[in-house]
N, C-alpha and C positions, 0 to 999 in steps of 0.2 A: 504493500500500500504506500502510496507516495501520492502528495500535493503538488502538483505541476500545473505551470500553467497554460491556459490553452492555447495562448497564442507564440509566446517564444521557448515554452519549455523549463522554465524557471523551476527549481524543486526547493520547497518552501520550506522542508524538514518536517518538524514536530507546530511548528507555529500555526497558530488560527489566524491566517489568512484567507481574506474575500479577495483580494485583486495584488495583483504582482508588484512587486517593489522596483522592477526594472520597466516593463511597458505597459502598465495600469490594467494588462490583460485579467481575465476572472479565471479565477484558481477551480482545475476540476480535480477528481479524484481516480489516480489511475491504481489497476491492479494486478498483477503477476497471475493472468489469467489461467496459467499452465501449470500451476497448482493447488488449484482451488477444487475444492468439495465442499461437496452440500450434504450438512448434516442430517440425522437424524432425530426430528422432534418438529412438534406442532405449533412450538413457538418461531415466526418468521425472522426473529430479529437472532434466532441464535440459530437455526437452519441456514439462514444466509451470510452468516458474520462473517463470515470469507470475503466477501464483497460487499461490507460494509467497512465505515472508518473508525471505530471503534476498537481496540483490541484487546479488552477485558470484559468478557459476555455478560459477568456479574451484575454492570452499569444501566444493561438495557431494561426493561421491564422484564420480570418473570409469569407476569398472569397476561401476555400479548397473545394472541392465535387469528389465525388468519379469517380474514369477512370472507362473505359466502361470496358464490356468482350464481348467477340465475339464470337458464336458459331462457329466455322469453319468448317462450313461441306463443303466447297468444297477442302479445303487444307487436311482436316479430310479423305475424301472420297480416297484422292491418295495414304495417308499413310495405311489407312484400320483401320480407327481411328473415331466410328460415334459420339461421345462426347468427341470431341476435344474442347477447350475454351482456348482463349488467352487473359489476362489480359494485356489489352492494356496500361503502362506505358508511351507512346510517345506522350499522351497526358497530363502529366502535365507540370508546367510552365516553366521549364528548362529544359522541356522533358525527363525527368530521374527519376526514381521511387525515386534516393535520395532528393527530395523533401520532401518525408514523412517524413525522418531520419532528416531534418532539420529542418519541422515543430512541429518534437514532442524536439529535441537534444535540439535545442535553449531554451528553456523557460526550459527544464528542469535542464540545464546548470545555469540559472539566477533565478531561484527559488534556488537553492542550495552556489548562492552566487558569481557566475563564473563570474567574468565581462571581462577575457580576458584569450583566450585560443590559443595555438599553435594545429597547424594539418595539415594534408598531405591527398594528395588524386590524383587517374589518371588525377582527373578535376569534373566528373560530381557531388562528394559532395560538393567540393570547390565552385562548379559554386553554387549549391542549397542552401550553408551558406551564400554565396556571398550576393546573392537575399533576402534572409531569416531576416539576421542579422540586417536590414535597420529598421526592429521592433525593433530595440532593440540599440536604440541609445548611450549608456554607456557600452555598450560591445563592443570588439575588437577581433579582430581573423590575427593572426599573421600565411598566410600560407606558407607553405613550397612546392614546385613545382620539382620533378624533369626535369631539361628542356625537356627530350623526349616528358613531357607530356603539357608541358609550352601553346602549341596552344588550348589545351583543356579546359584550363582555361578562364572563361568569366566572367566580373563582371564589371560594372559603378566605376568610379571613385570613393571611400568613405572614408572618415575619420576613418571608423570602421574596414577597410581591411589593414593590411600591406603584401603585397607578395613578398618571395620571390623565387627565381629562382636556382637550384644548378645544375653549368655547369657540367654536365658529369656522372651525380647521376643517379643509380636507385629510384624504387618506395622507395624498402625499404631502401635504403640511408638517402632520404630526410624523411621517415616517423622518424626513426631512428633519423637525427638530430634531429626533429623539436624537441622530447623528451629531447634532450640533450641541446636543447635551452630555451625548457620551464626549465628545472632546473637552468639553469644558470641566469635566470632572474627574477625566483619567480612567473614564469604563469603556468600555468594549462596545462596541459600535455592531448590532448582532446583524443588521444590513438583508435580511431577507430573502430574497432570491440568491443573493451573490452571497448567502453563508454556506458552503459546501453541503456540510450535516443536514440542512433542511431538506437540499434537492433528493442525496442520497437517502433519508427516510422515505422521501414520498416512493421513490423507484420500487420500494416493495411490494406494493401494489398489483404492478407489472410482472412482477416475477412470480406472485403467487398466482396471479391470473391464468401464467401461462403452465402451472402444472394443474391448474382446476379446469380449462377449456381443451378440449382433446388434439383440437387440429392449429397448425398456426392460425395469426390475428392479422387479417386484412387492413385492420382499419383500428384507433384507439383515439375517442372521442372524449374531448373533456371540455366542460366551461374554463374561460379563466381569465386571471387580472393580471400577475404578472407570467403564469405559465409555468411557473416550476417544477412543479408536478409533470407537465407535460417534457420539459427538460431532465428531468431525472426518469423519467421513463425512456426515452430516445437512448439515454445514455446505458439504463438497464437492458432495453434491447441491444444494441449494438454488444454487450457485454454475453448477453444470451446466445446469440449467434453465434459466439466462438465456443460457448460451454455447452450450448444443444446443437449440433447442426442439423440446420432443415426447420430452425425460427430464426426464421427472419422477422427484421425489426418491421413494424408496421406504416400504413401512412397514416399520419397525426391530422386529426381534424379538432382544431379551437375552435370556441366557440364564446361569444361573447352579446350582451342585451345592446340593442340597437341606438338606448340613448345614454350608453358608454360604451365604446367601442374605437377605443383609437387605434389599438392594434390592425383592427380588421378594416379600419380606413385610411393607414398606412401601406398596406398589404393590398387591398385593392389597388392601388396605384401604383404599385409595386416600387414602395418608397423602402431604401435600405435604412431608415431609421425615422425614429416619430418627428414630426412637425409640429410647429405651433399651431398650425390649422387641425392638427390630428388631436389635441390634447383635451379633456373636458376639462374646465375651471371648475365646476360643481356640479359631479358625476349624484343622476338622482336614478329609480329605477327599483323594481323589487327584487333585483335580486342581488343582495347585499351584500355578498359574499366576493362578488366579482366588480365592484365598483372604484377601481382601478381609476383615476384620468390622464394621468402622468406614467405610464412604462417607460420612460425614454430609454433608460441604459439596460435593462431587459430585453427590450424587441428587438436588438438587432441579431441576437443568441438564439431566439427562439425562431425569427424569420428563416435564418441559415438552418436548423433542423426542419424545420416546418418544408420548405422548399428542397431538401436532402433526400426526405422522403416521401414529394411528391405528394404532398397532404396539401391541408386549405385551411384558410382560415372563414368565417361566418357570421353576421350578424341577425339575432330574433328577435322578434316583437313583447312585448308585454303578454301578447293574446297567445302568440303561440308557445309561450312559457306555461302560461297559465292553462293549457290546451297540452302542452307536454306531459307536466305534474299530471291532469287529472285522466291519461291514459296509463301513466307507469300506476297509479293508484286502484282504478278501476282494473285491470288485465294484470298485473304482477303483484299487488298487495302490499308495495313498499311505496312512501308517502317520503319522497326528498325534499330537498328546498327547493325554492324558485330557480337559486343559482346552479343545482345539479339538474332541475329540468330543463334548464338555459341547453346542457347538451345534447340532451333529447331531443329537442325541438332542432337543433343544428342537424342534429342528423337525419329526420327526417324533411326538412328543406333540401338538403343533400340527395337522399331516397328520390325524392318528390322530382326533383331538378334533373335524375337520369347520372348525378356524379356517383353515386353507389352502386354498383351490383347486386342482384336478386341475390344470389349463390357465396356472394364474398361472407366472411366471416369478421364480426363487428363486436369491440369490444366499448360497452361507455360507462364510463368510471363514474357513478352516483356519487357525487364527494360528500354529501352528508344533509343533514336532514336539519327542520329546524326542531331547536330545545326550547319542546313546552314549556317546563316547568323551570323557572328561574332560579341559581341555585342561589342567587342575591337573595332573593325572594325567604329564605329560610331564616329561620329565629337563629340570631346570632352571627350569620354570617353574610350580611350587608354588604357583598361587594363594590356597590353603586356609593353607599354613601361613607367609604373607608375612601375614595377618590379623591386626590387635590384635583381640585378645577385651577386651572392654568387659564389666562386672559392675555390675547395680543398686547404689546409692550415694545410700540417701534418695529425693529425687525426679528422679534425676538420673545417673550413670555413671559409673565411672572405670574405666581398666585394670586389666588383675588381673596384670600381668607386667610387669618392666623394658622400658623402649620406646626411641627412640631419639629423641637430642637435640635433632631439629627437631621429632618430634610433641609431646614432654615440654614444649615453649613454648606448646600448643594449651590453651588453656581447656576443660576438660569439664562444670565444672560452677560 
């Protein structure tokens, strides 16, 4: 296992590197594919630790196992689709495939030295670090919330959480701070897309997929804001291909809601990087999982996969989200969010348009479902009102209320 990067080749050692100290290139994770085995056990993260960046299994979770897939031939049969399969993500613990990304992120973060990092997220990684980090009791994770997204966030009261809240911010505002916060204080900048551990958990997905579905995968369909997921799978196939042969990596079909969608109106134009015309200032839309407006330094990694393997990128309606959702619910029994129907609906536009094959085989990653029941919501553990609200302050933030005497030592601006 080695941190290289992808563009000059740079090996980064033991360091928690997101981007190369020589040409700003983004750090992948490569592996000595020629003596790799896959173990024996139901848990994915220690079945696969070969090909994970982790190298003490002890780290990862012990109660992880793999989400189901589902043949869907009645939802399959409407779109004209007879090896349809949906990787059911709504079923892990926070109900979000980023559960992966914080089973593998974490211990890979604290093997490398990390004991406190700043990050930002819609909610469902935050919710998944939230849960996750309780392993890891001398790390801390300082999150950043833009309020739109503030109800999405859910986490138990902890010592290892500070959240806060920034009234009136977009995603990429508060992602953006939180950067600007870890520098000002000496913490780790956990950077999201471009932290190796997140991509490499989501890649599990894929791997399990492809010893749960019998024949290779035509096609791997997912919504998304910045794509990671869909990056770390690209990366787990091409990794497959040498360890199975005869799977082949798939073609990647994104998938994104039509009033956020800069990717896909980059891509349309076939622009090698986002534009000011491509950006949402104030990304709105139900499906909130994927309201990204700013990808800038993401798309052009994902475009070069995307186009590698002859995939597409998509944008859907409100209507036919909400007309996705209520076919995966009616015909297969599982009830995702709007943002995991967002790829449903992609793919059958796709179906609909003659760019699918009847006969191809379709995989689409259900990333997770929404959480009813608020764990804020519970006696005692108030996540929502444990949050500093942070208030613009020039170009920069401050609280808007008395705080308490360890965070009052934090630099905000």
């Amino acid at each position: 296992m080695r941190l290289l990067c992808s563009q000059c080749g740079w090996d980064a050692g033991e360091a928690a590197k997101s981007f190369c100290d020589y040409c700003g290139g983004m750090m992948d994770v490569s592996y000595d594919l020629s003596s790799v085995v896959l173990h024996n056990s139901s848990n994915p993260y220690k079945r696969f630790r070969e090909i994970l960046p982790v190298r003490h299994g002890d780290h990862y979770p012990s109660d992880a196992a793999y989400t189901p897939v589902v043949h869907a031939q009645s939802l399959g049969a409407l779109i004209g689709l007879d090896h349809l399969y949906l990787k059911d993500e709504t079923k892990n613990p926070t109900g979000s495939t980023k559960d992966r990304m914080a089973g593998v992120s974490l211990p890979y973060l604290n093997e490398r030295g990390v004991t406190a990092f700043c990050t930002s997220s819609t909610g469902n990684s935050s919710t998944a670090y939230a849960r996750a980090i309780a392993r890891f009791p001398h790390m801390r994770m300082f999150l950043f919330t833009a309020e739109r997204f503030q109800h999405r966030v859910q986490h138990t009261d902890s010592p290892n959480i500070v959240h806060f809240v920034l009234r009136g911010a977009t995603f990429t505002e508060a992602f953006e701070y939180a950067g600007q916060f870890a520098s000002l204080n000496g913490l780790h900048s956990e950077r999201g897309f471009f932290n190796p551990g997140r991509r490499e958990g989501l890649k599990t997905a894929w791997i399990e997929a492809n010893e749960q579905i019998p024949q290779p995968i035509d096609w791997y369909v997912q919504a998304v804001s910045s794509a990671m997921g869909v990056y770390g799978t690209w990366m787990a196939a091409k990794q497959l291909e040498t360890l199975r042969p005869g799977r082949r990596p798939p073609h990647l079909l994104c998938v994104q809601q039509q009033s956020c969608s800069p990717m896909v109106h980059a891509w349309s134009e076939d622009s090698p990087t986002i534009e000011p015309h491509h950006r949402v200032a104030q990304p709105d839309g139900i499906a909130d999982a994927i309201l990204r407006g700013d990808p800038t330094r993401a798309y052009p990694h994902v475009r070069r996969i995307v186009k590698e393997s002859a995939g597409d990128m998509v944008s859907v309606s409100e209507s036919e989200i909400r007309s996705a959702r209520q076919l995966v619910e009616d015909n297969e029994g599982i009830t995702p969010c709007f943002s995991a129907s967002a790829a449903v609906a992609g793919l059958i536009r796709q179906r609909q348009e003659g760019q699918i094959k009847a006969e191809e085989t379709i995989l689409i990653n259900l990333t997770g479902r929404d959480r009813s029941a608020m764990v804020s919501q519970q006696p005692g553990s108030d996540s929502l009102k444990k949050a500093v609200m942070l208030e613009r302050d020039g170009g920069s933030y401050r609280p808007t209320s008395p705080i308490d005497a360890e965070i009052a030592n934090l630099r905000f601006h």
